[in-house]
C-alpha positions as a Markdown table, in Angstrom:
| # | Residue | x | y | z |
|---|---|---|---|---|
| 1 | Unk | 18.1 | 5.6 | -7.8 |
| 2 | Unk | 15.0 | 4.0 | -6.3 |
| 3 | Unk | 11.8 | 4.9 | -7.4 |
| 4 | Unk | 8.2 | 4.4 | -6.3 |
| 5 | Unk | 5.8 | 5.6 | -8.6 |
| 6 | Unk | 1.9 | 5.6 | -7.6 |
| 7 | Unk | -1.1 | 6.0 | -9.9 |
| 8 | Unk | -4.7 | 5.7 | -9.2 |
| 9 | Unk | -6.0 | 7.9 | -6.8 |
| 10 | Unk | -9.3 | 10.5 | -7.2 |
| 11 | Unk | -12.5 | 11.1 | -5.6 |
| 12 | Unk | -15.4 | 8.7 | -4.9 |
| 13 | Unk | -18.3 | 8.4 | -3.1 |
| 14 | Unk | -19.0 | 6.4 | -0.7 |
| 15 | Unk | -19.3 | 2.9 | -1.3 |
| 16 | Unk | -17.5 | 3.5 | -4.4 |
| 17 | Unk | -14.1 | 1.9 | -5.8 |
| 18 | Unk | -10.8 | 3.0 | -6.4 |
| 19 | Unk | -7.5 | 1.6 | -7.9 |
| 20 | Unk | -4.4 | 2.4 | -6.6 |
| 21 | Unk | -0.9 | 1.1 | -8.5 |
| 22 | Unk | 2.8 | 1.4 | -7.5 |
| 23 | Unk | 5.8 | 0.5 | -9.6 |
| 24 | Unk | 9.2 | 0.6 | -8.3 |
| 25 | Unk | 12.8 | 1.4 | -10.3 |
| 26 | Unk | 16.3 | 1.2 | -9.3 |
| 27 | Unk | 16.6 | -2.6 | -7.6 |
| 28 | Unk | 14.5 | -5.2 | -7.3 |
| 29 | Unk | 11.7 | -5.8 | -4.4 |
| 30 | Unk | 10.5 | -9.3 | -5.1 |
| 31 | Unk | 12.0 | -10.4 | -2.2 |
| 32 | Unk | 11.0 | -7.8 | 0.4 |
| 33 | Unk | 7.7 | -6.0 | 1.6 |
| 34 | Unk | 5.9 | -3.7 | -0.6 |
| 35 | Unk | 2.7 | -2.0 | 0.7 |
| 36 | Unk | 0.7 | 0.7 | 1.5 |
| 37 | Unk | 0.1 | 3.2 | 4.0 |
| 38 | Unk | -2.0 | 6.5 | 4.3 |
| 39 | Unk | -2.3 | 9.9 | 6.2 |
| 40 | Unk | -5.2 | 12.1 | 6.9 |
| 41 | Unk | -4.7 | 15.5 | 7.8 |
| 42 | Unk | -3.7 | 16.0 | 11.1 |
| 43 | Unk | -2.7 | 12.4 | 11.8 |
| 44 | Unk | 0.3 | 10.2 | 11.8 |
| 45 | Unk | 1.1 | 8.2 | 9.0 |
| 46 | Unk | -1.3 | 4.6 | 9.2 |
| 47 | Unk | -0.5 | 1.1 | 8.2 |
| 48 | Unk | -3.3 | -0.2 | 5.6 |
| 49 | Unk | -1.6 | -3.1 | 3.9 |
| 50 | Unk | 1.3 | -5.2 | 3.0 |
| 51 | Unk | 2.9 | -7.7 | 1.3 |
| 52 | Unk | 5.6 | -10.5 | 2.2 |
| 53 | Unk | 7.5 | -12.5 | 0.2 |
| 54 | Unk | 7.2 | -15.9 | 1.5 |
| 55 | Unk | 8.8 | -17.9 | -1.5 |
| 56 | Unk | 9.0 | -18.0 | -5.0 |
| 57 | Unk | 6.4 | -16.1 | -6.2 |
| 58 | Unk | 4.2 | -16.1 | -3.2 |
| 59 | Unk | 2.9 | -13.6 | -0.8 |
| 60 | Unk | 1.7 | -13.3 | 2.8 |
| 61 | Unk | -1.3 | -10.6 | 2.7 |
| 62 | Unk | -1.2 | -8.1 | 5.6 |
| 63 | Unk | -4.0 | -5.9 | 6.6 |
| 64 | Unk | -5.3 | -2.9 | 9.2 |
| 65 | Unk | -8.3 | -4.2 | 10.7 |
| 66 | Unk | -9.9 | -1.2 | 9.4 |
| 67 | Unk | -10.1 | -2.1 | 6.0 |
| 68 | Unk | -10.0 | -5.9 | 6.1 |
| 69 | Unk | -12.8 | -7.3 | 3.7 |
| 70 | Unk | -13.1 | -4.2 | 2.0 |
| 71 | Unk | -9.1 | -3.7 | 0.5 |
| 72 | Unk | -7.0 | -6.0 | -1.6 |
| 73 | Unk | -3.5 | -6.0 | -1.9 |
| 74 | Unk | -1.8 | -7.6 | -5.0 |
| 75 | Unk | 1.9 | -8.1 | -6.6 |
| 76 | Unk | 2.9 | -9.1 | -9.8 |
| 77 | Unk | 4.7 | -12.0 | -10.8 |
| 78 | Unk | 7.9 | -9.9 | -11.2 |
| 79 | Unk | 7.5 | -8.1 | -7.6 |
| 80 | Unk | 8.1 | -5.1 | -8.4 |
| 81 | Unk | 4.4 | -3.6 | -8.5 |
| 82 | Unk | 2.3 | -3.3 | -5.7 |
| 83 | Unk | -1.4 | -2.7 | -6.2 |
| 84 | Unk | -4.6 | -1.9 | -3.9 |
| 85 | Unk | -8.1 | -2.6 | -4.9 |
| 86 | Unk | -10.8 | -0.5 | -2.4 |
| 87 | Unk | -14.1 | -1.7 | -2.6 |
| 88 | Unk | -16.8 | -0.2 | -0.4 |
| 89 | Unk | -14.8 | 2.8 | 0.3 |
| 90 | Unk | -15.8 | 5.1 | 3.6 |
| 91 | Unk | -15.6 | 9.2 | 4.2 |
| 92 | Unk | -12.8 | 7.8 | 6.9 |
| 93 | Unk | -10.8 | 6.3 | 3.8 |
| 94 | Unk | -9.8 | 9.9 | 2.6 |
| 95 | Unk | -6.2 | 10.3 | 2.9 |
| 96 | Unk | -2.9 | 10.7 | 1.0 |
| 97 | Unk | -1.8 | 7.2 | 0.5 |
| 98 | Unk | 1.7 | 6.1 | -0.2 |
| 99 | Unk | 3.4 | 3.2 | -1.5 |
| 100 | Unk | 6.2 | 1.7 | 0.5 |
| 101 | Unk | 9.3 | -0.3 | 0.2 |
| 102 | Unk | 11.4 | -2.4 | 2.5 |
| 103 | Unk | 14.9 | -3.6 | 2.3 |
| 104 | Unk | 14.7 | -5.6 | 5.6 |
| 105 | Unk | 13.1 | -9.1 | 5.0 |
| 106 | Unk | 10.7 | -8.2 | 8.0 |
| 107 | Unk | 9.2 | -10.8 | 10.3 |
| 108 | Unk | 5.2 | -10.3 | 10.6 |
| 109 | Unk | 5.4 | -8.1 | 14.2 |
| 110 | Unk | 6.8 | -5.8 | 12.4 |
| 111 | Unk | 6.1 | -5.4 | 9.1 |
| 112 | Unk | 2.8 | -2.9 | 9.9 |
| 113 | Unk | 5.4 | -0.2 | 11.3 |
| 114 | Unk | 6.1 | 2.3 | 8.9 |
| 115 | Unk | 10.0 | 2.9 | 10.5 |
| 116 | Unk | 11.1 | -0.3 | 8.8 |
| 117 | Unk | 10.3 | 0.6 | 5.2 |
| 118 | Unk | 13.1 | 2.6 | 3.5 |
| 119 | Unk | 11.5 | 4.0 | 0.1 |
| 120 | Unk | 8.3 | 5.8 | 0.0 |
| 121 | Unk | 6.4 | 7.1 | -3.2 |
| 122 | Unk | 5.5 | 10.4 | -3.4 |
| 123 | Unk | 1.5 | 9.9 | -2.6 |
| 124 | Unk | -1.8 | 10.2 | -4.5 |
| 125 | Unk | -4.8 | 12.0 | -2.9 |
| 126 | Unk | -7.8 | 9.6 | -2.5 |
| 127 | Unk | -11.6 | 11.3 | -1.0 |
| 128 | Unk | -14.3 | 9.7 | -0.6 |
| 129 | Unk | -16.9 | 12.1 | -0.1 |
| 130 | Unk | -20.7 | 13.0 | -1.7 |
């Protein structure tokens, strides 16, 4: 049984930082996208940012223009954890954020829709507020 497990989340102010981890169990991701999305109240479920395996242990870094410059996404050599660094964080960053899985080696046109990721974690609370 696949598992994605997030940690990390809390409250901040603004221009503060947060840590957000994921670590999946049940079959390996190395090969395939692992990333992050988020969902305010009221809204649809966003892209924030991804990962894709490119080779060996490397990574192409995907990211909503919204938080470029400000977010980091990282993997570990194994694959298998996905983490998110948020630096600079904004009132507009509060959301529940999840960690997601593919199982499709997606091509970059699509690998910022949420459809085409099969496991989801089950979503830690982040606010940034005074």
């Amino acid at each position: 049984q696949v598992q994605l497990v997030e940690s990390g989340g809390g409250t901040v102010q603004p221009g503060g930082s947060l840590r957000l981890s994921c670590a999946a169990s049940g079959r390996a991701f190395s090969n395939y996208p692992m990333g992050w999305f988020r969902q305010a109240p009221g809204k649809d479920r966003q892209f924030v940012a991804t990962t894709r395996w490119i080779g060996g242990s490397a990574y192409t870094k995907y990211y909503a223009d919204s938080v470029k410059g400000r977010f980091t996404i990282a993997r570990d050599i194994a694959g298998n954890t996905v983490s998110l660094q948020m630096n600079s964080l904004k009132p507009e960053d509060t959301a529940v954020y999840y960690c997601a899985a593919s199982s499709t080696r997606l091509i970059a046109s699509t690998i910022s829709k949420t459809e085409n990721y099969d496991f989801w974690g089950q979503g830690t609370q982040v606010t940034v507020s005074l």
